[in-house]
Phi, psi and omega in degrees: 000124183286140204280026187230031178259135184312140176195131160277117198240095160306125209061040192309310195247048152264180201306325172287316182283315188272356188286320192295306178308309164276009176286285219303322145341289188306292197270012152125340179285124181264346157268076160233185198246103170231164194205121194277174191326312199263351168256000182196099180281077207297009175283356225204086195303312180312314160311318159316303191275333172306298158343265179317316173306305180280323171286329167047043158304130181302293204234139150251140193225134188290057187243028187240134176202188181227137211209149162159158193300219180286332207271341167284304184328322201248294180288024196183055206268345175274332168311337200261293165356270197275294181308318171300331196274303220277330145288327160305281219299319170314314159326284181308301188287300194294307168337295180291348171252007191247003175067001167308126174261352164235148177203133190228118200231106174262122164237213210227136188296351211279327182315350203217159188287123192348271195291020185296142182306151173244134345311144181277121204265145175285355142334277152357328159306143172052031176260324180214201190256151207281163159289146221254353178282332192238004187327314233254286184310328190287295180347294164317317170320304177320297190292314193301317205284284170332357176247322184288320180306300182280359178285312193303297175317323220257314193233353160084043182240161197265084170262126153215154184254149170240126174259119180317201132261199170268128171250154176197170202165203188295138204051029171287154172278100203263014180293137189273341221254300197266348202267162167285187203287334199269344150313313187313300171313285147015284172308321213272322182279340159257016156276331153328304178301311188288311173286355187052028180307164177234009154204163198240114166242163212249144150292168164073182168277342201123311197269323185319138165255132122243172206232126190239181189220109155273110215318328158309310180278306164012272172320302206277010156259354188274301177308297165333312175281297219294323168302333213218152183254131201251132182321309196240166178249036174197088163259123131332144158225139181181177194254023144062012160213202171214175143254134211262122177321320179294319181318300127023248190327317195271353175296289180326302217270338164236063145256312208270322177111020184273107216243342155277211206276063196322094172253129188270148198263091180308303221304327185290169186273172169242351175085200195284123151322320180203166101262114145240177192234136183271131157246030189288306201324299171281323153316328203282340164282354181110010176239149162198179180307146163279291210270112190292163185297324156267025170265338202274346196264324164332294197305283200333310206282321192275359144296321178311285185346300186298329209248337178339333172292285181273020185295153182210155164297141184251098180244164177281132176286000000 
């Protein structure tokens, strides 16, 4: 890839578009594009192709969505719906009528079915049914792969999708209200700490497994395709291994300095018993994870630190 080719990072300053702007940075690319919300609304296709008409991008990559957890998701599912189609698809089209021959398509692991075998394969689409909390986003998610899939049959351009694990890093979202668990955790032990609390309770038991991504390696599979011409339009991405939330916790509680007590509020869910992601696929072309989970969690807390003043929620633009 000439490192002087224009490329466009939809969603640049969420946690991911910006882990990607600084890889792609790191190694040397000098053209690149980003356009905040307000400078550009990807809901508003006219705007998207005026855009692409004027920019003429080599390659685009896809990190921009409308995101939140289970309780935005269930209040709110046409919006989750509807804006994600509507930003993909706008994405998706103008690109293919504007003549970009690479397009890098970020999902979700949410893309595959509640009850799917574990590890999950990319096999595994549309064979049964999604979780119902999160049905609206997975879907949209489902058609972008599925549009990339068909540009790639249809016109032979290199569209692919990378579906993610669960991620966190730099610019994670530390809202206690909004973040996934392992920001969470993070803030509560270390507002523990700070305060002399003398224990933190947790949802759930505990047993649950997840598989987590530092958001750093993320970006260098994103770099990894943009490099490379990868065979199928549908990779996993994850470290191919998981941990049980108490482990979790107890990581999380001596990275952070926390010297009291984990107690788990059983009464509460634990959620899906295990997610994890099969990644052969993509090792097997030659990429894979760096970064092990207490080193990735080291980096986290001591950006919070650095950034502690001004942490926020944090959404993709």
């Amino acid at each position: 890839m000439n490192k002087k080719a224009k490329i466009y990072i939809a969603g640049h300053r969420g946690m991911v578009g910006a882990a990607i702007w600084r890889a792609l940075e790191k190694k040397g690319y000098s053209n690149l594009i980003g356009k905040t919300s307000k400078e550009l609304d990807l809901r508003n296709q006219a705007a998207v192709n005026s855009f692409y008409q004027k920019e003429q991008p080599a390659v685009v990559i896809d990190a921009a969505a409308r995101v939140g957890g289970i309780l935005a998701n269930n209040n709110f599912p046409y919006p989750f719906l509807m804006e994600n189609l509507q930003i993909q698809n706008h994405l998706i089209d103008g690109a293919l009528k504007t003549g970009v021959e690479k397009f890098i398509f970020l999902g979700s692991s949410c893309i595959y079915p509640k009850l799917a075998n574990q590890p999950l394969k990319e096999a595994y689409l549309l064979t049964n049914s999604l979780e119902p909390t999160n049905q609206w986003y997975a879907i949209a998610k489902i058609a972008g792969v599925k549009a990339c899939e068909a540009i790639r049959k249809q016109y032979g351009k290199e569209y692919v999708s990378l579906m993610p694990t669960n991620l966190y890093g730099y610019f994670d979202n530390f809202d206690l209200e909004t973040s996934h668990v392992l920001p969470a955790m993070i803030r509560k032990f270390h507002e523990a700490k700070i305060n002399n609390t003398s224990q933190v309770t947790l949802w759930g038991s505990g047993s649950p497994m997840r598989e987590f991504l530092f958001v750093d390696d993320m970006a260098q599979a994103v770099v990894y395709a943009l490099e490379n011409n990868l065979p199928e339009h549908l990779y996993n991405v994850g470290s191919g291994r998981d941990v049980t939330i108490k482990k979790l916790a107890e990581t999380v509680q001596k990275i952070v300095g926390f010297e009291g007590k984990i107690v788990w509020d059983r009464t509460k869910p634990d959620g899906t018993p295990r997610k994890l992601m099969d990644v052969s696929k993509l090792k097997e072309i030659g990429w894979e994870y760096s970064t092990e989970l207490e080193e990735g969690i080291q980096k986290t807390y001591d950006w919070f630190l650095e950034n502690i003043d001004s942490i926020k929620k944090v959404k993709l633009e």
